[in-house]
C-alpha beads as a LAMMPS data file, in Angstrom:
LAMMPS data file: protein, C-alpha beads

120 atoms
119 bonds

1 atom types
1 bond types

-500.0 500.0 xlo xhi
-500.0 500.0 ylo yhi
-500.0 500.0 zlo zhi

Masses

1 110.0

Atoms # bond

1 1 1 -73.710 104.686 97.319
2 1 1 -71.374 107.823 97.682
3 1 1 -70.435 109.215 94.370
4 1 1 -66.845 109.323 93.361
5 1 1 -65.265 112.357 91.393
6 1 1 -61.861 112.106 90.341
7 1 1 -60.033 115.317 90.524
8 1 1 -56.436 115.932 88.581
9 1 1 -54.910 119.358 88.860
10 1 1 -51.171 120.112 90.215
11 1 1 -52.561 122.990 92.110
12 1 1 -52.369 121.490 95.929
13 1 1 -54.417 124.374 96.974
14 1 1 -56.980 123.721 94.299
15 1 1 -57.048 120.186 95.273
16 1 1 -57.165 120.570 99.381
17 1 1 -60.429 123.436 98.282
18 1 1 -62.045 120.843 96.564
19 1 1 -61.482 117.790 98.790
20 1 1 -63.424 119.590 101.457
21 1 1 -66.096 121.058 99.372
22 1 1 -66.631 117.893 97.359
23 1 1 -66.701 116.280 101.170
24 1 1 -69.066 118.173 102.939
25 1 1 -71.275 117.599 99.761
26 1 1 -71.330 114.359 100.125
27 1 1 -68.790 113.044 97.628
28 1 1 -65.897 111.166 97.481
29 1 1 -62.830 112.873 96.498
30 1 1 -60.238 111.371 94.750
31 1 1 -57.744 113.599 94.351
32 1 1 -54.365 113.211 91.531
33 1 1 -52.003 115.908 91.727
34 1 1 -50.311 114.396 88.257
35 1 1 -52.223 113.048 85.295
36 1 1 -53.059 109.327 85.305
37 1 1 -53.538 106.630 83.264
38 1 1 -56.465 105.401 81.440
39 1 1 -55.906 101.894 83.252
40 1 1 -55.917 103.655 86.865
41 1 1 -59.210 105.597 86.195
42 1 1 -60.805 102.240 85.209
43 1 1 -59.800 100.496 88.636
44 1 1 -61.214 103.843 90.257
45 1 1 -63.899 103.900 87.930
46 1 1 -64.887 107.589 89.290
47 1 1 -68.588 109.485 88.673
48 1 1 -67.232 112.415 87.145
49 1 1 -63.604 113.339 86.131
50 1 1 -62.314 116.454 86.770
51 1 1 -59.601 117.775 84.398
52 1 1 -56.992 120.383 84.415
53 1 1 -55.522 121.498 81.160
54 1 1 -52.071 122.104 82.151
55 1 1 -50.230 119.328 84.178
56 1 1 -46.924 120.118 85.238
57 1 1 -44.906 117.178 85.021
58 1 1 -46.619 114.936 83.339
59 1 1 -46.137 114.036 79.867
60 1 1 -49.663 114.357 78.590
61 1 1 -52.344 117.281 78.666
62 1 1 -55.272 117.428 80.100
63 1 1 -56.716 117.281 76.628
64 1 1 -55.093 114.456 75.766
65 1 1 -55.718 112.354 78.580
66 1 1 -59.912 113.339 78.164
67 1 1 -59.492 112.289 74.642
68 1 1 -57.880 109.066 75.451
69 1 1 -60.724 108.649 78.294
70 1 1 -63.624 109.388 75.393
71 1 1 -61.726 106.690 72.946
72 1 1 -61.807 103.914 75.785
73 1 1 -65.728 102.145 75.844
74 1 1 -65.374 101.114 79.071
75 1 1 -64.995 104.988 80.398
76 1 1 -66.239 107.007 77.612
77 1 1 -69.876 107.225 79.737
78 1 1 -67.823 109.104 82.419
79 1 1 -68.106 112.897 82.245
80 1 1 -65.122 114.968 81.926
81 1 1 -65.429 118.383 83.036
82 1 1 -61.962 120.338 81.668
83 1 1 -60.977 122.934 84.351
84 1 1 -58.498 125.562 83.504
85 1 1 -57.782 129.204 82.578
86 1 1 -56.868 128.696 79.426
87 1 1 -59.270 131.458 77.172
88 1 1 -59.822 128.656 74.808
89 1 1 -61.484 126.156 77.180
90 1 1 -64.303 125.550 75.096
91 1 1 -62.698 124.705 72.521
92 1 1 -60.218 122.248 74.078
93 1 1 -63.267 120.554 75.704
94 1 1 -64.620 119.773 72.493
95 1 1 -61.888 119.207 70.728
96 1 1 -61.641 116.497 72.978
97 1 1 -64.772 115.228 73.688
98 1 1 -65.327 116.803 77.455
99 1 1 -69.121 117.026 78.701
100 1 1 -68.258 120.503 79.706
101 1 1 -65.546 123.161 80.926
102 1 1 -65.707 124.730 84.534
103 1 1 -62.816 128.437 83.986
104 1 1 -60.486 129.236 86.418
105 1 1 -60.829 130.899 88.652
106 1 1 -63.966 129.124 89.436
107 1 1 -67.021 130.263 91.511
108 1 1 -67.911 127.562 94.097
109 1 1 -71.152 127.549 93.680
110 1 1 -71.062 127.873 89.931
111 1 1 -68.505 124.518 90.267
112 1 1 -71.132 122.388 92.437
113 1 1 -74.029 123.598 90.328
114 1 1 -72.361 122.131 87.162
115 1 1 -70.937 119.063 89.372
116 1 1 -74.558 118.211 90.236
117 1 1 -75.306 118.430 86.386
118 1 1 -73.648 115.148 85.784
119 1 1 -73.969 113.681 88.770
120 1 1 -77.510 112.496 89.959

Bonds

1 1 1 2
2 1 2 3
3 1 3 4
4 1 4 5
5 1 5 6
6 1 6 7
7 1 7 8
8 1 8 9
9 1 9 10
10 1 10 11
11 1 11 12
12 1 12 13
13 1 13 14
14 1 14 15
15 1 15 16
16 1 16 17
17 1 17 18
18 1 18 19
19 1 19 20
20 1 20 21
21 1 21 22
22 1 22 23
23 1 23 24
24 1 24 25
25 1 25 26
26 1 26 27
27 1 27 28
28 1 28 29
29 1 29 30
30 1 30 31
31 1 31 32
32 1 32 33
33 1 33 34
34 1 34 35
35 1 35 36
36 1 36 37
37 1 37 38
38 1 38 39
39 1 39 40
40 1 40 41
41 1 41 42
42 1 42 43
43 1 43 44
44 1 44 45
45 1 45 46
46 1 46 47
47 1 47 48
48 1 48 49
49 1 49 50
50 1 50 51
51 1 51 52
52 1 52 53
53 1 53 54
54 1 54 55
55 1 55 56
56 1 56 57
57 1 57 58
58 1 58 59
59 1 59 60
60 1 60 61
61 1 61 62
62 1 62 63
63 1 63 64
64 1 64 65
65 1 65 66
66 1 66 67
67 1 67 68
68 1 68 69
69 1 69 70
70 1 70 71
71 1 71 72
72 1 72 73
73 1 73 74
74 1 74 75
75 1 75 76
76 1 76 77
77 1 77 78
78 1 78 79
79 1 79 80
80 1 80 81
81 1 81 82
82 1 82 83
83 1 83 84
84 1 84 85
85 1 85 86
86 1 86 87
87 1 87 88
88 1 88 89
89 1 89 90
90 1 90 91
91 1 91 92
92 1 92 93
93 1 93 94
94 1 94 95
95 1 95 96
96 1 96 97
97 1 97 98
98 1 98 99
99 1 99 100
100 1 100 101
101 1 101 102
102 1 102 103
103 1 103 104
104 1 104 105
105 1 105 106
106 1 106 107
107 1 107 108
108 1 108 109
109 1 109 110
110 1 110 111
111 1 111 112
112 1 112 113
113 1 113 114
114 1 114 115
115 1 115 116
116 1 116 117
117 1 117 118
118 1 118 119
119 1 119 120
């Protein structure tokens, strides 16, 4: 079965780089350029979340929505990687209970090689 990761950032470039390279590796992308809800991730019930920080226009942070993700049973087994350029990133990922942080700007490979960490 293909595996699903779930990729929110409100960079369109960011998310048309990753649909492809997510694609060719095999994966299906889902890709929200808004946050979501804690509801809609459970109907998508992805592989591995992808998480940017800083959401423009929507009312939450990408820290908040991980930390409501990690409080939920039913989707607190998901990872959550927090992507962003923030200098704190580590910090915000375990603040809120992310499995890791990928910084921006990323290295491709670096991305997929921490990707295929959490998904086997």
């Amino acid at each position: 079965m293909t595996k699903k990761i779930l990729v929110i950032d409100d960079d369109e470039d960011i998310l048309s780089i990753l649909d492809i390279l997510f694609v060719e590796e095999g994966y299906e992308a889902i890709l929200y350029n808004t946050g979501t809800t804690t509801e809609q991730i459970k109907i998508l019930h992805p592989d591995l979340i992808l998480l940017d920080v800083r959401i423009n226009g929507f009312e939450k942070t990408g820290v908040q929505i991980c930390a409501e993700i990690k409080n939920q049973l039913e989707l607190n087994d998901i990872p959550v990687l927090l992507v962003s350029a923030e200098m704190n990133v580590d910090g915000l990922a375990r603040s809120c209970g992310a499995n890791g942080y990928i910084n921006k700007p990323f290295d491709i490979d670096k991305l997929l090689s921490k990707v295929k960490e959490f998904i086997f």
